[in-house]
LOMARTI-313838 format. One line per 3 residues: number of its first residue (from 1); for each residue z negated, y negated, x of N, C-alpha, C, O. Coordinates in nm, 2 decimals, padded with zeros to 4 digits. Layout:
BEGIN
NUM	Z Y X Z Y X Z Y X Z Y X ~ ...;
END
This chain:
BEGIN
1	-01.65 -00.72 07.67 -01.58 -00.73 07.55 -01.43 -00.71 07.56 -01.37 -00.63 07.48 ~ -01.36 -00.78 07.68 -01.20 -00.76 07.68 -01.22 -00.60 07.72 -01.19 -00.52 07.62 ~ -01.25 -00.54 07.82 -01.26 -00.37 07.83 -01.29 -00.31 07.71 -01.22 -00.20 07.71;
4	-01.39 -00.33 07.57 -01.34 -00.27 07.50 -01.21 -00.28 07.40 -01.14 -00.19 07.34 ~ -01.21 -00.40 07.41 -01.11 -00.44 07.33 -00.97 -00.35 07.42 -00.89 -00.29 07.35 ~ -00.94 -00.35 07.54 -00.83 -00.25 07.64 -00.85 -00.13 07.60 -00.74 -00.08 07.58;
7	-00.95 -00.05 07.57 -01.02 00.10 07.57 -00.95 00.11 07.42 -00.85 00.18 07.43 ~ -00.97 00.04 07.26 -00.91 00.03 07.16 -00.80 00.07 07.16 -00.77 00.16 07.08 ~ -00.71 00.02 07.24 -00.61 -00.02 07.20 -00.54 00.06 07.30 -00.42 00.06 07.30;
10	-00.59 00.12 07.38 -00.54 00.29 07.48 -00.56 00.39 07.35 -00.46 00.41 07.29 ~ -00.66 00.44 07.31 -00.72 00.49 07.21 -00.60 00.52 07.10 -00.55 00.62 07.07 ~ -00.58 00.40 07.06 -00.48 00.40 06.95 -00.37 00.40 06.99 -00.29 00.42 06.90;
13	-00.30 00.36 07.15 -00.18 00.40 07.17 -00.17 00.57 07.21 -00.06 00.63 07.19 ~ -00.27 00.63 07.25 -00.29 00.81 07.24 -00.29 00.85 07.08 -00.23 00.96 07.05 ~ -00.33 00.79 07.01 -00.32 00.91 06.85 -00.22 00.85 06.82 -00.17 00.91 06.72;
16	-00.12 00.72 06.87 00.00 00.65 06.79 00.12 00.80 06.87 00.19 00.87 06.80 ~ 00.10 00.81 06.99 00.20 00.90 07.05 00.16 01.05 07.01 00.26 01.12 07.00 ~ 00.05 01.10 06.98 00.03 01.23 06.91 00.06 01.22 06.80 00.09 01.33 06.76;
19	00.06 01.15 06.73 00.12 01.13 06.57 00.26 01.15 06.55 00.32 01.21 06.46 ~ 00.32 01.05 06.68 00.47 01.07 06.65 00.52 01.22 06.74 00.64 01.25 06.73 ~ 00.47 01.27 06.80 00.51 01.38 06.88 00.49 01.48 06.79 00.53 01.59 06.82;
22	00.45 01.46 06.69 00.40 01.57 06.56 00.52 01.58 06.48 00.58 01.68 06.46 ~ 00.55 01.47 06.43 00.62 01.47 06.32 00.75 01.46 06.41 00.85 01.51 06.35 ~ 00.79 01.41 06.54 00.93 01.49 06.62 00.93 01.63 06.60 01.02 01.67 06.54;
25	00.81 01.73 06.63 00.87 01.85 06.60 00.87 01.90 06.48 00.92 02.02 06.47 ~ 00.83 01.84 06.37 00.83 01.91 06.24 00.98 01.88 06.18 01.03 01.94 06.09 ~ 01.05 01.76 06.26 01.17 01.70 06.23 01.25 01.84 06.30 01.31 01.92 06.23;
28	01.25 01.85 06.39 01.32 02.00 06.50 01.30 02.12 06.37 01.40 02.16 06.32 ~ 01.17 02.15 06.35 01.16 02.28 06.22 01.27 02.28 06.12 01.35 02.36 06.11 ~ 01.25 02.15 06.05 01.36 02.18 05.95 01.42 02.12 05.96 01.43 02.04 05.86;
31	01.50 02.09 06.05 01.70 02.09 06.13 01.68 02.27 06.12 01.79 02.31 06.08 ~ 01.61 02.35 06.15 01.67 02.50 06.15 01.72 02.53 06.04 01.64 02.51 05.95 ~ 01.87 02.57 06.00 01.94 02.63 05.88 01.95 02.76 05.90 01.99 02.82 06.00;
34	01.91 02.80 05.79 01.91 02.97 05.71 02.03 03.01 05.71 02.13 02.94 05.68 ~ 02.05 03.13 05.74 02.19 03.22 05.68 02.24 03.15 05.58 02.36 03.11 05.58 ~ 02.16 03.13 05.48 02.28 03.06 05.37 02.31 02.91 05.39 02.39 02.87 05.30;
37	02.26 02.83 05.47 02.33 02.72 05.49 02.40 02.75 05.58 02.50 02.67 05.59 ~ 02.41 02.85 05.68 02.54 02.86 05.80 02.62 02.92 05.69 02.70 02.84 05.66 ~ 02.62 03.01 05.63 02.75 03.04 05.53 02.78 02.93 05.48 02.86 02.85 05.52;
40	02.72 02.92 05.40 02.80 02.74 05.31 02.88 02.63 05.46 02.99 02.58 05.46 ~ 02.79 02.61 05.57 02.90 02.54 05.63 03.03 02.62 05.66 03.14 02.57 05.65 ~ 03.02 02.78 05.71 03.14 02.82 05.72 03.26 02.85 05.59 03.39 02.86 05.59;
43	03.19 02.84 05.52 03.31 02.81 05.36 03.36 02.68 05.37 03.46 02.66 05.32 ~ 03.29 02.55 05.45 03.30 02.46 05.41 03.45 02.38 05.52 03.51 02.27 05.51 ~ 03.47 02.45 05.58 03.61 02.43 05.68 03.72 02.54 05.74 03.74 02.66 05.71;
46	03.75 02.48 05.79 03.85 02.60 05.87 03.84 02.62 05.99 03.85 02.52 06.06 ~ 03.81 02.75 06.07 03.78 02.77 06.21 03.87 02.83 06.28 03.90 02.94 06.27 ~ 03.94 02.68 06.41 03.99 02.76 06.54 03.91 02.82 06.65 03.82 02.77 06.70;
49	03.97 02.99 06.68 03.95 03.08 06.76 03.95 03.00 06.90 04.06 02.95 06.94 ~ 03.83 02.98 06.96 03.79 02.93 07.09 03.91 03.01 07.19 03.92 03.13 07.22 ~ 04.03 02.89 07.23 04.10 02.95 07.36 04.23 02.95 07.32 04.32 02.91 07.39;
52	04.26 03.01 07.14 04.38 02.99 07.12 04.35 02.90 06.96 04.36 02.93 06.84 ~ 04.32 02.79 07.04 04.28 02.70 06.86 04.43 02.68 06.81 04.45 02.67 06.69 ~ 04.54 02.67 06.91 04.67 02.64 06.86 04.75 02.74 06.78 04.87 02.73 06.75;
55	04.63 02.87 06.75 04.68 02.97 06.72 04.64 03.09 06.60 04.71 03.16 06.54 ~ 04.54 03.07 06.61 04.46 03.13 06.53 04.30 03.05 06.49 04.21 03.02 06.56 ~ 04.32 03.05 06.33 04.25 03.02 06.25 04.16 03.12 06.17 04.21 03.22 06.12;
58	04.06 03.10 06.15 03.95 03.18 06.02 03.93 03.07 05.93 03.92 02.95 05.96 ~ 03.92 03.14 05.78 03.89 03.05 05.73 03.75 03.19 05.58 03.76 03.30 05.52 ~ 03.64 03.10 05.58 03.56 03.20 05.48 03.55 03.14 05.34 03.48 03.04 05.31;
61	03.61 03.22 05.25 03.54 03.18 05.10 03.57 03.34 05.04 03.65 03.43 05.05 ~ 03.42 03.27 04.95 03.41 03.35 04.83 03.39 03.50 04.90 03.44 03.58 04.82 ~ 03.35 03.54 04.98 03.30 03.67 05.09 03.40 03.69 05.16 03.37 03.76 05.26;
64	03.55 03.65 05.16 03.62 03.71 05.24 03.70 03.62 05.37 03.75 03.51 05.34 ~ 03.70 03.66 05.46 03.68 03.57 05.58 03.88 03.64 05.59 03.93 03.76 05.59 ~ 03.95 03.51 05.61 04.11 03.53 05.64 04.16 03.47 05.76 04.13 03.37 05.81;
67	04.22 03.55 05.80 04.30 03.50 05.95 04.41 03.46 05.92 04.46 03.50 05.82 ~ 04.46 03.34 06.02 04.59 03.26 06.01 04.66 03.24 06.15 04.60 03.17 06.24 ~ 04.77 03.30 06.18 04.82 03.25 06.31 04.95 03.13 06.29 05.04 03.10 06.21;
70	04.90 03.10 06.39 05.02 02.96 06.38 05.10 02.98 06.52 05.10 03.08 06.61 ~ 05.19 02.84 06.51 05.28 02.81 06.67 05.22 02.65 06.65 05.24 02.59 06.55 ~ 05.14 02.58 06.78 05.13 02.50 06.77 05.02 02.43 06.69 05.03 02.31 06.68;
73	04.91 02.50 06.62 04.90 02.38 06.56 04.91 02.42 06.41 04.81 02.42 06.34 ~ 05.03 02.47 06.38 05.09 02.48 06.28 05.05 02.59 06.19 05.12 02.69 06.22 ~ 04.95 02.62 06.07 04.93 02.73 06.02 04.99 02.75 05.91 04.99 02.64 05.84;
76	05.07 02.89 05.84 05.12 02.87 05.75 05.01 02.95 05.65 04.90 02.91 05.62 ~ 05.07 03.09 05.59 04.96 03.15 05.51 04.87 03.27 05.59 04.88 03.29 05.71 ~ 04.79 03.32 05.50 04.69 03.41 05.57 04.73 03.56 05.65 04.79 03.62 05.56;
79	04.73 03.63 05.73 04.73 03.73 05.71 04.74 03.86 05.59 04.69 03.81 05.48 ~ 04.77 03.98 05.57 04.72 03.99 05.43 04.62 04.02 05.46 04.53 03.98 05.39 ~ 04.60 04.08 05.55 04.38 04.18 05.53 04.29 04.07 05.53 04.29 03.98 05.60;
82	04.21 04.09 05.45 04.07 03.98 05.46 03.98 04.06 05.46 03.97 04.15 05.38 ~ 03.88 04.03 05.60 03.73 04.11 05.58 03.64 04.07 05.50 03.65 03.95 05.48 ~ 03.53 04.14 05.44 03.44 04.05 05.38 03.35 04.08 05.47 03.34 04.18 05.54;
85	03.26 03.93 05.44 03.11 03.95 05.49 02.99 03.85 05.41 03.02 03.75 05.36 ~ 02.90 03.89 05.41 02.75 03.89 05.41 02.68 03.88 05.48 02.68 03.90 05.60 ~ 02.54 03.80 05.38 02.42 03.84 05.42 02.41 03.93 05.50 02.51 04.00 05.52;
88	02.29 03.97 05.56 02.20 04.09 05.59 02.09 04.02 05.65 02.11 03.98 05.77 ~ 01.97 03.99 05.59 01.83 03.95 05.67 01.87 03.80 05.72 01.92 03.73 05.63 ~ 01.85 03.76 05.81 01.94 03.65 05.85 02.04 03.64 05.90 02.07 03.52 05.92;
91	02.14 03.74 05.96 02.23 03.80 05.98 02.35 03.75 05.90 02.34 03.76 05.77 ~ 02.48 03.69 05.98 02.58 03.74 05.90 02.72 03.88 05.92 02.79 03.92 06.02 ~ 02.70 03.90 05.82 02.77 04.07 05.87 02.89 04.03 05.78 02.90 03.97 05.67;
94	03.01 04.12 05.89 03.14 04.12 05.88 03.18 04.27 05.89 03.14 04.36 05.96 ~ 03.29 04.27 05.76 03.26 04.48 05.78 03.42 04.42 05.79 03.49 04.34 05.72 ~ 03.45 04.50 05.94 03.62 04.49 05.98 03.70 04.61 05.92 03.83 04.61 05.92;
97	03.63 04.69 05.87 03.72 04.79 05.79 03.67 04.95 05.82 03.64 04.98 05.93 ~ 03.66 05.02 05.75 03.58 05.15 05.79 03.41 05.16 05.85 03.33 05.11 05.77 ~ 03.38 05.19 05.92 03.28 05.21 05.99 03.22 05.09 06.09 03.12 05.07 06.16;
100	03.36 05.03 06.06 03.39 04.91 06.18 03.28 04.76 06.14 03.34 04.67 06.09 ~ 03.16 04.75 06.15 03.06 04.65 06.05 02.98 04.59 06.19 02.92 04.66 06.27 ~ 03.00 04.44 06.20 02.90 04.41 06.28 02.81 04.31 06.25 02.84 04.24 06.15;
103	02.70 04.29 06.32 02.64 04.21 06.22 02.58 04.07 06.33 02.49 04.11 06.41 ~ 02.60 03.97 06.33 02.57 03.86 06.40 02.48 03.75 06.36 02.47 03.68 06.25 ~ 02.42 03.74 06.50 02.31 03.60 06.47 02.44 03.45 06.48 02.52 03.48 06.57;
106	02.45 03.35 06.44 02.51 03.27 06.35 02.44 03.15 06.44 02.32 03.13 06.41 ~ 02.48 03.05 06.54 02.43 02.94 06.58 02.52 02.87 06.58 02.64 02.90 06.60 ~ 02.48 02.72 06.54 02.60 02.61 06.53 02.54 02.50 06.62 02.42 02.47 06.63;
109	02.65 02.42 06.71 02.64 02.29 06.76 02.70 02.20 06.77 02.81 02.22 06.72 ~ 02.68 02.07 06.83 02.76 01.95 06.81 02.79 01.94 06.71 02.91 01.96 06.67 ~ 02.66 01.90 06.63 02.68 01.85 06.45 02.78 01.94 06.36 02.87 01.91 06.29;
112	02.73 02.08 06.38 02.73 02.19 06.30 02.95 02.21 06.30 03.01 02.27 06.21 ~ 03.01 02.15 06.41 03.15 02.16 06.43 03.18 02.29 06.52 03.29 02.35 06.52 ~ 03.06 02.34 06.62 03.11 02.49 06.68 02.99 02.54 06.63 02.88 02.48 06.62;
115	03.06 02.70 06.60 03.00 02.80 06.59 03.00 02.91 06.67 03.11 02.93 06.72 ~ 02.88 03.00 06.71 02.88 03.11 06.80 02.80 03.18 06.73 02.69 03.16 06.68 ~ 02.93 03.34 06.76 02.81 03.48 06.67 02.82 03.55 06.80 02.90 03.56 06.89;
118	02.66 03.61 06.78 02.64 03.65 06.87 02.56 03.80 06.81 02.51 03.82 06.70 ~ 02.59 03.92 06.95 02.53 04.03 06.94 02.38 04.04 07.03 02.38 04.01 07.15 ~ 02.29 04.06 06.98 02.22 04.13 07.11 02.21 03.99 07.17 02.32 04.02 07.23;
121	02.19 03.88 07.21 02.24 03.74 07.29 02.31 03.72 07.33 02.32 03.61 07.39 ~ 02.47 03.86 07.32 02.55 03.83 07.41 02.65 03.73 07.27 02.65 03.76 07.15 ~ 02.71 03.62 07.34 02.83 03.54 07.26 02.98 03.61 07.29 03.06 03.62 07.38;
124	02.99 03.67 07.14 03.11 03.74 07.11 03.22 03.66 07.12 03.31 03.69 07.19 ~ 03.21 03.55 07.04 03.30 03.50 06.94 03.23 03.33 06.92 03.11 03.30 06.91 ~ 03.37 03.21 06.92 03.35 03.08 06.91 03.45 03.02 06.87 03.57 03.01 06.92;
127	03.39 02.97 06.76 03.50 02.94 06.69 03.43 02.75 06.63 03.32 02.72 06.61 ~ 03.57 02.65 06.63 03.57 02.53 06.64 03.62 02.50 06.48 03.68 02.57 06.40 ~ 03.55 02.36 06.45 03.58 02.34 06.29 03.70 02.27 06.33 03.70 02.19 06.42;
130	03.82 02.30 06.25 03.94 02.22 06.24 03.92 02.09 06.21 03.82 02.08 06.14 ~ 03.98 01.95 06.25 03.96 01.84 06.22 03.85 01.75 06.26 03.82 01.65 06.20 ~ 03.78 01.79 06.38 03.67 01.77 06.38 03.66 01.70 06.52 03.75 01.63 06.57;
133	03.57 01.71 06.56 03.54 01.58 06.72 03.49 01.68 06.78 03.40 01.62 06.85 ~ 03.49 01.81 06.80 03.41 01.96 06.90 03.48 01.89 07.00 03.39 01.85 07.08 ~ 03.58 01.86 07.03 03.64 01.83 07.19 03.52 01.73 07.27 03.53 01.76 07.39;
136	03.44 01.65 07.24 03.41 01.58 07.28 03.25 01.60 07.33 03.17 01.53 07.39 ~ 03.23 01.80 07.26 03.10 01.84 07.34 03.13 01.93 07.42 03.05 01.96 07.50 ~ 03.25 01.99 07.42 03.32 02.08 07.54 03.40 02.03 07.67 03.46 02.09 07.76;
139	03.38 01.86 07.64 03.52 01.83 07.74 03.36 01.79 07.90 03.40 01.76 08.01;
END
């Protein structure tokens, strides 16, 4: 009787841990954001250029993505040229002027505060959300 009563209760600790191993990865599925939720977070801050964060800022609204150089820290206004970019598939595409259009896969980490576009898997470009706590997944 106690052996079945042990066998039970293995039994139901095996479908209790397949149950929750199921619904961990369905939790993983949709944590993935779409192109248009990586755009909306990138409208939703301001981005220092990985290396010279004390220096150069992006910032995206409304399709057009603007550069800002600072001293220190200090940013005043934008450059004048603004590129725009888009959609494309899931792709976000940045057309730098003429012919000049690239189009990047879009991954964010450490609670959506760095971003990396990448070509082909190579990482172009990393850029850090202003105001944020990124130091504390690169340090």
């Amino acid at each position: 009787m106690k052996s079945l009563y042990n066998l039970i209760v293995f039994i139901g600790i095996i479908i209790l841990l397949g149950f929750s191993s199921c619904s961990s990865n369905e939790d993983e599925l949709s944590k993935e954001l779409t192109i248009e939720d990586k755009i909306e977070l990138l409208e939703k801050g301001d981005w220092l250029l990985k290396g010279l964060e004390k220096n150069v800022k992006h910032t995206f609204k409304s399709g057009k993505r603007s550069t800002f150089y600072g001293i220190d820290g200090v940013f005043t206004t934008p450059i004048p040229r603004t590129f725009d970019y888009y959609k494309t598939n899931e792709k976000l595409t940045i057309n730098y002027g003429g012919s000049n259009i690239k189009s990047y896969e879009v991954e964010f980490s450490c609670e959506n505060t760095i971003v990396s576009f990448f070509i082909n898997k190579e990482v172009l470009q990393v850029l850090y959300k202003e105001g944020s706590n990124y130091k504390t997944c690169i340090e």
